[in-house]
N, C-alpha and C positions, 0 to 999 in steps of 0.2 A: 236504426239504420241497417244494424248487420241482418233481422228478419227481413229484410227488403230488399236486402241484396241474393238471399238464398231464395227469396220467391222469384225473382227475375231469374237467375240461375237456373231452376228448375223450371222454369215456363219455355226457357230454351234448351235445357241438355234433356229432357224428361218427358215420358211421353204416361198417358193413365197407366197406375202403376197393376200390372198383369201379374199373378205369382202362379208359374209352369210346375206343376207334381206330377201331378199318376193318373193315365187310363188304364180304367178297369171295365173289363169285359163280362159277360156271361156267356158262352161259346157253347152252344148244342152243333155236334156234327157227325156226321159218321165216315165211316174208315175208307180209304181208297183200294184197299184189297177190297173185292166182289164176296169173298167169301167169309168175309167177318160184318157179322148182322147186327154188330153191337151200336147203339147209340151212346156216342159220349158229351161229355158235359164238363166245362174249364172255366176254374174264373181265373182268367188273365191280367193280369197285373203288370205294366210298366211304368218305371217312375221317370222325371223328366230325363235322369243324365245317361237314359237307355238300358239301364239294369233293371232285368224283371227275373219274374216267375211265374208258373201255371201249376194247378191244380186239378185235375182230372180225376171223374170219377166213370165210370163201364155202368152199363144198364144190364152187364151180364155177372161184374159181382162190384154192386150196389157198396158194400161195406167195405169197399179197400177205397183208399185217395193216395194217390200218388202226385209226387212234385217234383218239376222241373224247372232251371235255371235255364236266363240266356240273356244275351247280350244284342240289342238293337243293331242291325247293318241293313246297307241296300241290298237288293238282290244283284245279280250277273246277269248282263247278257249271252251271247252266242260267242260274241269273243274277247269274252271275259272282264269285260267291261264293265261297269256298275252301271247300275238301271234304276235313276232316280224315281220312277214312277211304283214303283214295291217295296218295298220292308221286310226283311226276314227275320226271326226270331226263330233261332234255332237253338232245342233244347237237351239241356242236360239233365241227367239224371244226378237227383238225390237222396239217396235212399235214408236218410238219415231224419227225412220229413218224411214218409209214407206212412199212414196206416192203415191197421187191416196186417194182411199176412203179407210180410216181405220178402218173402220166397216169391211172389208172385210177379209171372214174366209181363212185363209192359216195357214196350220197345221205344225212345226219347221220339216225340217227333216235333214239326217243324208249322210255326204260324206262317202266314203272307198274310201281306195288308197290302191292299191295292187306290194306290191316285184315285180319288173322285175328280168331280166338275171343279167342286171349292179348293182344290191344291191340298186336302188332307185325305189322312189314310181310313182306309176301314177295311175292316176283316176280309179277308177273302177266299180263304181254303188252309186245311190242314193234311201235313201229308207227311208218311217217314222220312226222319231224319236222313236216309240214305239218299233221296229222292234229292237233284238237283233244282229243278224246274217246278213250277205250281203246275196243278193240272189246268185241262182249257177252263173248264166248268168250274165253278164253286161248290161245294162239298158241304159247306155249312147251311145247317138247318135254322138257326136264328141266332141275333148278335143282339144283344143288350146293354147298350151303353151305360152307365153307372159311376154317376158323383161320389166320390170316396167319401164327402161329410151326411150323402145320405143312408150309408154304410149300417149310421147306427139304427136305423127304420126298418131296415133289412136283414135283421138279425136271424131269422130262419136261413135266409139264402145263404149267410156267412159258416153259419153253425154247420150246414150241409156240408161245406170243405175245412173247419177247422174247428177244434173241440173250445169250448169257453176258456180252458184254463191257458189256451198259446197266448205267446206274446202279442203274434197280429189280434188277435180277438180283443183282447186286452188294451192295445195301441189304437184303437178305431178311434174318431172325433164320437163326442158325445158318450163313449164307455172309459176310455181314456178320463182321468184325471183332468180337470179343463188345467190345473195350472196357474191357480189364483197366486196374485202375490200376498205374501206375509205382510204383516205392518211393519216388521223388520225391514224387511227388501222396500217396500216403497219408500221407506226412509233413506234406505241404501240408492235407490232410483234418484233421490234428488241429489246426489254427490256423486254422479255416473254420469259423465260424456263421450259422447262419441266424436270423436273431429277423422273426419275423410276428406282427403287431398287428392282429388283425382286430377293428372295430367295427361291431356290428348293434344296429339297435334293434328289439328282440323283443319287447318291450312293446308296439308302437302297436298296436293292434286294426286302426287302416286299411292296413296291412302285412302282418299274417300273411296266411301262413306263409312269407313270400316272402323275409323278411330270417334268418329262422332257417336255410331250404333254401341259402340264397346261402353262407352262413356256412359250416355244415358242408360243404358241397363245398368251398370255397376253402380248410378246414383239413385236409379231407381229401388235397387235389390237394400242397398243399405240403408234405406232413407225407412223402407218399409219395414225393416226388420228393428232400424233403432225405438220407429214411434210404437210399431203394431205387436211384432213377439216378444222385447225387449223393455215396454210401456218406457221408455223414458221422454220428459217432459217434452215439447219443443225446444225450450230454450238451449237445451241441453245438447242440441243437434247441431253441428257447427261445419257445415261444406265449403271448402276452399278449391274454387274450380281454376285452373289455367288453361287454356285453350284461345283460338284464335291467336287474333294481336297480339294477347298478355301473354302466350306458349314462349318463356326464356326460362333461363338457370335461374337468372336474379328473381323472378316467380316462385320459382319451388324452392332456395334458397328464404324466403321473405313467407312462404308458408309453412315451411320445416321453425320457423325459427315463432312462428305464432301459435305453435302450441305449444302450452306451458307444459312446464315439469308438476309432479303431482307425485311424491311419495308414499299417499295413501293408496297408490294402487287401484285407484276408482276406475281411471279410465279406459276408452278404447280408442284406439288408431289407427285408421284403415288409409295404405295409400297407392294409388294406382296410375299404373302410366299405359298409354297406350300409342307407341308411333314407333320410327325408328329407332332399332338401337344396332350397337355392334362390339367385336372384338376389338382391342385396342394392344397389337404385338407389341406394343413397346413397354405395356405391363400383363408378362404374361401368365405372372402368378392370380390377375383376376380371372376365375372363371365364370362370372356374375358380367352381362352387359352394361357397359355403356349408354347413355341416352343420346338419342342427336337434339340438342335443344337451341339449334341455330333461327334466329328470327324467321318466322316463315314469307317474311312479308319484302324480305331484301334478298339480294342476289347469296348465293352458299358458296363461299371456302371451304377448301380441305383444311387448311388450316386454322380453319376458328374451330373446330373440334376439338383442339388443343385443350379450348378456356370455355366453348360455349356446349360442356358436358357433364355429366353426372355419373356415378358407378350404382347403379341399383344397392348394393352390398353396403357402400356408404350410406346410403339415406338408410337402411336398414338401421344400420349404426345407429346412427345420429336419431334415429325415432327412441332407439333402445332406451337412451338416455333420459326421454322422457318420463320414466316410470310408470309408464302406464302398466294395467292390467293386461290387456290383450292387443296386442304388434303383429297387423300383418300387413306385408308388403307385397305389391303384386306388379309381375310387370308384363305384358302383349308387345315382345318384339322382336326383333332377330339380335344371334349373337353370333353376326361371322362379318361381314361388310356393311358396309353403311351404303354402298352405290349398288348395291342388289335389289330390286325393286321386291317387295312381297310374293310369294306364287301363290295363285289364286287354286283353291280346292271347287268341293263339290258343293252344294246349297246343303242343308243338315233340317231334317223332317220338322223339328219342332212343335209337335202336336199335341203336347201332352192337356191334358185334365185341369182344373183349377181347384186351388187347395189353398186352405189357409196354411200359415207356420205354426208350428206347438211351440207355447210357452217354455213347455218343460226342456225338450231340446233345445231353443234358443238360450235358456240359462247354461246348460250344461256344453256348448261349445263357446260362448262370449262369456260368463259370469262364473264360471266354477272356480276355475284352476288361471296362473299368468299362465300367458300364451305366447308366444312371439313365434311367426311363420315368415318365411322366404321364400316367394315362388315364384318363379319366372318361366316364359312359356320356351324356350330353347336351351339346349349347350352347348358349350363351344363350339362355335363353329359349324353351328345351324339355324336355317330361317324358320321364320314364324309364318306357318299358312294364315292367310283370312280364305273368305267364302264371297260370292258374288252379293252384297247388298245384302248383307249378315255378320254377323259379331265374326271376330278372328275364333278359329276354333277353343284355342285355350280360351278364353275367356268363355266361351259359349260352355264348355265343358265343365269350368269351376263352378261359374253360377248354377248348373243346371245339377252339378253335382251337391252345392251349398243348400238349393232346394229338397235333396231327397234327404239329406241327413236333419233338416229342419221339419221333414213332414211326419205329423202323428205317428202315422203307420213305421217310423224306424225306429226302432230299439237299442237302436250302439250309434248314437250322436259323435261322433268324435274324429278331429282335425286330421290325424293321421291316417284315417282310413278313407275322406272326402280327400286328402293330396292326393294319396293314390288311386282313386278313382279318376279324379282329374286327367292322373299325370296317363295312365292305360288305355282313358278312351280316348286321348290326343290324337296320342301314338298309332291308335290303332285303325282311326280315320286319318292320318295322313300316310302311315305306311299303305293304307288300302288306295291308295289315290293310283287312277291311270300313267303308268310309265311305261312307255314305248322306249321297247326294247335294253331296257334295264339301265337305261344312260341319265343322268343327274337326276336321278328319282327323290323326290320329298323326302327329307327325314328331319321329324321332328320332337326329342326328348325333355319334356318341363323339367326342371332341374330347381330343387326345393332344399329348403335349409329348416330342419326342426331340432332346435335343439334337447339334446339328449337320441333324438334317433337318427341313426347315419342312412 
């Protein structure tokens, strides 16, 4: 009966499950100075939660490669507006990956991707970093799109920008270690659950469709990392959805209380909310929201907030208890008013590559070490952006973040350095959001609990 109920579940919260990593380029282009004849050559790299890098090599000295960071955004208009139709990727220098002689001057410059017909991006001019604007023209001589798993086919092209012994060369699908499990560990896999509690309020009218989209990616992301990087059985996969009608306390109190305790440490517990929340002055030492979990289907009190609420921080508690392995709690909501309707941001590119998850990282963030994480998408006394018929940013951000630390190509797997990823590109797409004339402009800080790091 319970497999029956998680199929029905997923036939509605879940859509084919998609897994977002890394486009990678081949970029031939030459320079927008007239007077440098040089032809260059970059394999471009970004992963889904917008963090990349390039590689460049000059056809004027062939044996130097240099590397550049940068950080996915839209470009500006004329006044100063964001200009959903291009991408910029503006680069840093790191001298620290170049070889070749590093005395050698190479000046950071700047990608553009330009809107096609189908609503995604594709290459469209390189030009110095100083340079505001793309030029009218395109600059690039040929773009080569490139599957990361067929990476290990292409082992000249890779070797061209990176020596056999780096990490990335090392980290490719197919040269990478596939990450079989021991006899050990599948023994360990049959006494290894995962139970996920996702709660959406899909009812609020001042929410769709934002807490239904949140939802089914976050059942989809889990569903596929428990069966596929994680191998554990079916049975072993346990989703407790609330939503709709069933969206109460008495719901996530009746699902908090259906997962067992487990002293051996086996398990995992993933739980997620996504709808209104808010501050509560009358306890002001919680800096963790409240949920609003008033029936969505009958008329709303202020005063049933009283009794028909939750503290993020307490379910945290209350999962702790369970003994599980790995505790994380996640919550998509505001933390200042409950009669503040959401502010709507920009739409977010979402282009990326298709990738599988590595075994080997998925152990090393769910199976290594006990984990217990706290994250919530606001602080005191700030709202949670969503996006026009797209995930609320924090959520877009975690998962897209939880993909790059799960993909072959990373090397440092690990919780605290995916929070703060999360928690930077929030911030740094909703501080970029249009504010006329600097009056209640979006601010918005994820605010996370690890214990041991402050």
């Amino acid at each position: 009966m319970r497999a029956r109920l998680i199929s029905i579940f997923l036939l509605f919260f879940s859509t084919s499950i998609v897994v977002h990593s890394q486009d990678i380029y081949r970029l031939k282009y030459k320079s927008t100075d007239v007077n440098d004849k040089a032809i260059y050559d970059a394999f471009f790299s970004i992963s889904s939660n917008g963090n990349g890098f390039a590689r460049i090599k000059s056809s004027d000295n062939k044996d130097i490669t240099v590397e550049m960071t940068f950080q996915e955004q839209y470009a500006t208009d004329n006044e100063g507006m964001p200009d959903t139709t291009q991408l910029v990727y503006q680069g840093m220098m790191d001298p620290a990956n170049m070889k070749g002689n590093r005395k050698f001057n190479f000046s950071p410059v700047t990608f553009w991707f330009k809107m096609n017909k189908e609503n995604t991006y594709d290459p469209w001019a390189v030009t110095p970093s100083v340079v505001n604007s793309a030029p009218s023209g395109s600059n690039i001589i040929s773009a080569e799109f490139i599957k990361i798993d067929s990476l290990a086919s292409k082992k000249e092209l890779v070797l061209n920008f990176f020596k056999d012994t780096s990490a990335y060369y090392k980290n490719l699908p197919g040269i990478k270690s596939k990450g079989l499990l021991s006899p050990e560990e599948r023994e360990e896999r049959k006494n290894t659950h995962m139970y996920l509690v996702v709660v959406a309020s899909t009812y609020d009218t001042t929410l769709k469709p934002n807490c239904l989209i949140d939802a089914r990616k976050v059942v989809n992301k889990f569903s596929e990392i428990a069966k596929n990087a994680l191998a554990l059985p079916p049975a072993n996969i346990h989703i407790d959805s609330i939503y709709g009608s069933n969206y109460s306390r008495a719901s996530v109190e009746a699902a908090l209380k259906r997962i067992p305790k487990n002293n051996k440490k086996n398990n995992l517990i993933i739980f997620y909310y996504s709808g209104h929340g808010f501050h509560n002055n009358k306890v002001p030492d919680k800096l963790y929201p409240f949920f609003d979990l008033r029936d969505p289907s009958k008329q709303k009190f202020y005063r049933d907030l009283e009794t028909q609420t939750l503290n993020v921080k307490d379910i945290y508690d209350t999962i702790l208890t369970k003994g599980a392995r790995f505790n994380l709690v996640l919550s998509d909501c505001c933390n200042d008013t409950v009669a503040a309707p959401k502010k709507m941001g920009l739409p977010l590119p979402g282009h990326k590559g298709l990738e599988k998850k590595d075994i080997d990282n998925a152990k090393a963030l769910f199976l290594k070490d006990t984990v217990s994480i706290l994250m919530t998408a606001a602080s005191k006394g700030e709202e949670a952006v969503v996006t026009p018929s797209f995930n609320s940013y924090f959520t877009y951000f975690f998962l897209s973040s939880l993909d790059t630390y799960l993909s072959p190509a990373n090397k440092y797997p690990a919780w605290p350095l995916l929070q703060a990823d999360a928690k930077s590109q929030t911030m740094r797409q909703v501080n970029g959001l249009p504010c006329k004339e600097k009056i209640n402009c979006p601010k918005q800080t994820p605010k996370a609990l690890i214990p041991g790091i402050k």
